[in-house]
C-alpha positions in Angstrom: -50.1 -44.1 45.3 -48.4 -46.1 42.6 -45.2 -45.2 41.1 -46.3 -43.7 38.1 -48.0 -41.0 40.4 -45.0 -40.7 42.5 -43.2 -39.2 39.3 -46.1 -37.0 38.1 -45.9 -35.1 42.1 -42.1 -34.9 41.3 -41.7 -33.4 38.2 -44.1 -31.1 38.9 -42.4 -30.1 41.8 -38.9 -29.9 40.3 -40.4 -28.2 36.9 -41.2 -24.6 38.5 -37.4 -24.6 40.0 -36.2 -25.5 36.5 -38.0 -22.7 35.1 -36.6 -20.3 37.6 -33.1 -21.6 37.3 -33.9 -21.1 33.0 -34.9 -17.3 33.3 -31.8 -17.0 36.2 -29.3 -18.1 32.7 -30.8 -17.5 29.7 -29.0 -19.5 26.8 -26.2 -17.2 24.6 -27.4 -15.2 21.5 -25.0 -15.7 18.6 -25.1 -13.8 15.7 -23.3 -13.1 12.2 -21.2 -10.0 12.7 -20.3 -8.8 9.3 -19.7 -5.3 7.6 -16.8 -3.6 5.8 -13.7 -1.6 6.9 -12.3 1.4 5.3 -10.0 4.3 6.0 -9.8 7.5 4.4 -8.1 7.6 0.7 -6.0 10.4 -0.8 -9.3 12.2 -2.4 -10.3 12.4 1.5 -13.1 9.3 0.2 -13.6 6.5 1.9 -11.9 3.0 0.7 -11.6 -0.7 1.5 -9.3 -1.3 4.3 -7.9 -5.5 3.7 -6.0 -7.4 5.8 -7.6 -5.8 8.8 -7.4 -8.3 12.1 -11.0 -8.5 13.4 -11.2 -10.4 16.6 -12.9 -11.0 19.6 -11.5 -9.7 23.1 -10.3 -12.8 25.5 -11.1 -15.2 22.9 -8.9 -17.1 19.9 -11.6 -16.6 17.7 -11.2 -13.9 14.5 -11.3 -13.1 10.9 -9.2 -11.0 8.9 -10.7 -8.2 5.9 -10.8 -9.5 2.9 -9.0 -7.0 -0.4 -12.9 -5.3 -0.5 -12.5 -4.4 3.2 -15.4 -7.2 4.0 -15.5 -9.3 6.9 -17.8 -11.6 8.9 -18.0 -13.9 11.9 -19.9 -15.6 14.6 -20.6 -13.4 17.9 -22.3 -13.5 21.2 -24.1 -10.8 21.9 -21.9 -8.3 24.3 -18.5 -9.7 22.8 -16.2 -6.7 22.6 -14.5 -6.7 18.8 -11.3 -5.4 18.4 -10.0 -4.2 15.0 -6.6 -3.4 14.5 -3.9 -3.3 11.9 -0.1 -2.5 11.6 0.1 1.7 10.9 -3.5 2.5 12.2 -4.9 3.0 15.7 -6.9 0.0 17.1 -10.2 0.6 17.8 -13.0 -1.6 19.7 -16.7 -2.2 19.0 -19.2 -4.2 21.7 -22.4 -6.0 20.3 -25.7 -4.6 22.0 -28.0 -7.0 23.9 -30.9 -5.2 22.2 -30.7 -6.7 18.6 -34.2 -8.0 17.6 -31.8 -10.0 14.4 -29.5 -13.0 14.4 -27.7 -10.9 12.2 -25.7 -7.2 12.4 -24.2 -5.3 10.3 -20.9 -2.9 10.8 -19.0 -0.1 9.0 -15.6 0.2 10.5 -13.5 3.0 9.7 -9.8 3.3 10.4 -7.8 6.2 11.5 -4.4 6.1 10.6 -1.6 6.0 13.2 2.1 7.0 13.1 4.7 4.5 15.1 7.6 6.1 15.7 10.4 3.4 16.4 13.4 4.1 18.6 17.0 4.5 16.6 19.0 1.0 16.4 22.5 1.8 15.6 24.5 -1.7 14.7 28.1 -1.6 15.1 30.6 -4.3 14.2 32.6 -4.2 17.1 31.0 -4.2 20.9 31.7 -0.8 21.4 33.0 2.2 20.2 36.4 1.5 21.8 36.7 -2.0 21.1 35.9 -0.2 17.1 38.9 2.4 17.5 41.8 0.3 19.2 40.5 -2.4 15.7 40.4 0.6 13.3 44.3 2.2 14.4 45.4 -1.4 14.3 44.8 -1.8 10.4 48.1 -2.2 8.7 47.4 -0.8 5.0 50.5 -1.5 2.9 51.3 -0.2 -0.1 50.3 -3.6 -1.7 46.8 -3.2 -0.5 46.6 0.2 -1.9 48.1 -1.3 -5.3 44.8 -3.9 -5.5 42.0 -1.5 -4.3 43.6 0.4 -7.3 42.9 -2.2 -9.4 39.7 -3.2 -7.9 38.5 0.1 -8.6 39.4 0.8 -12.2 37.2 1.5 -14.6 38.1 -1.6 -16.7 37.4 -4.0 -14.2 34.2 -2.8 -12.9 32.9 -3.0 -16.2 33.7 -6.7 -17.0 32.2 -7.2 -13.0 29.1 -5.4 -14.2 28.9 -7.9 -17.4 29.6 -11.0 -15.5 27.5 -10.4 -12.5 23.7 -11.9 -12.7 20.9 -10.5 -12.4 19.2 -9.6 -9.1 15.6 -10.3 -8.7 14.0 -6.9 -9.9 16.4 -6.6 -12.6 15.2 -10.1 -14.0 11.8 -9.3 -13.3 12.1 -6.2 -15.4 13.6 -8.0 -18.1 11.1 -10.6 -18.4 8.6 -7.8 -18.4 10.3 -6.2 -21.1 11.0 -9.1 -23.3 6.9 -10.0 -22.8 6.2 -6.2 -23.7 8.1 -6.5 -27.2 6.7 -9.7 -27.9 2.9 -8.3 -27.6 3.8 -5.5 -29.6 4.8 -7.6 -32.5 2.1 -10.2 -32.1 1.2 -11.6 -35.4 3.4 -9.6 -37.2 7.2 -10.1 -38.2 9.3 -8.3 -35.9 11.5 -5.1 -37.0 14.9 -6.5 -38.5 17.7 -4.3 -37.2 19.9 -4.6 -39.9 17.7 -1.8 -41.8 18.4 0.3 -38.6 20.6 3.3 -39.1 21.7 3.4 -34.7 22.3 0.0 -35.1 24.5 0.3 -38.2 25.9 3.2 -35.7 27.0 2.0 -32.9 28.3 -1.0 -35.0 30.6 1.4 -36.7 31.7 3.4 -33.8 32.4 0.1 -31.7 34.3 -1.3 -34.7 36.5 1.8 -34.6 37.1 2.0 -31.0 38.3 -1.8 -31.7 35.8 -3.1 -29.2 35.6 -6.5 -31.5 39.4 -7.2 -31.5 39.5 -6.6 -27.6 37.2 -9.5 -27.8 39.0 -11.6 -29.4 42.3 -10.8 -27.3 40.4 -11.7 -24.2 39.5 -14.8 -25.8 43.0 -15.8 -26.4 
């Protein structure tokens, strides 16, 4: 027997053993997973869900819901997907080993979930004790009285109010407005308010409360 017929007898004692072994492991299905998640709306109607964290259990692999509530992914067949998001109760969905597609489809609805977290009270001080022995121990003078006066007239807090900038929703709103007025008036000229009878108003009642000359005082 020559050597090429030495292999033949081989392999075709090795190939019924591989076969064996083949149907022993059969190879992983994967699949697309996709579908849509949704929770119940205020009309009691179903609506997207985004943002929702769809992953698969004891694995780093995942997808998050898009603003429609869709989704998709690679699978294996029996992976156990896990759906959860912050205020709603997670839930958990396996894939069948009886799809006849290399694709599946999924509607996932949401129920909401309350989380109740426990109080956190922040003190200053360590403890309540360490807060009294620091609170008996404040010397308030007379002098400090005398400024938290004068903090706290009307006067000042008015020219604090003035000179303080804006925060970042009272800017906001004041772009918004000033981008409101100027759509309005697009392609037209703009209201003058010198043919304004509250703005002549309020001119002549600041003039007499002598709002212009304490102005000018402060300026000097």
């Amino acid at each position: 027997m020559n050597r090429f017929n030495s292999l033949l007898v081989l392999f075709g004692i090795l190939l019924p053993s591989f076969l064996l072994a083949q149907d022993d492991n059969p190879q992983l299905r994967y699949i697309q997973f996709s579908g849509v998640v949704v929770t119940e709306g205020k009309t009691d109607e179903p609506q997207p869900l985004p943002y929702t964290n769809i992953s698969i259990l004891n694995s780093s692999r995942g997808t998050i819901s898009e603003f429609d509530g869709f989704f998709s992914l690679v699978a294996e067949v029996g992976d156990t997907i896990v759906f959860s998001r912050v205020g709603f109760a997670t839930t958990q969905h396996i894939i069948a080993d009886t799809l006849s597609h290399d694709y599946y489809s999924w509607y996932q609805v949401m129920s909401k979930d309350d989380v109740l977290l426990p109080e956190a009270v922040i003190y200053p001080w360590p403890s309540k004790m360490h807060y009294k022995q620091e609170f008996l121990a404040i010397d308030v003078t007379n002098d400090m009285r005398e400024r938290m006066q004068e903090n706290l007239a009307e006067q000042v807090l008015k020219e604090m109010r003035q000179e303080l900038p804006y925060d970042g929703g009272e800017a906001y709103s004041h772009v918004l407005q000033d981008q409101i007025y100027e759509a309005r008036y697009s392609g037209q000229y703009k209201p003058m308010n010198i043919f304004n009878p509250i703005s002549w108003a309020q001119f002549v009642k600041a003039w007499k409360n002598g709002d212009f000359k304490k102005k000018d005082d402060a300026k000097k």
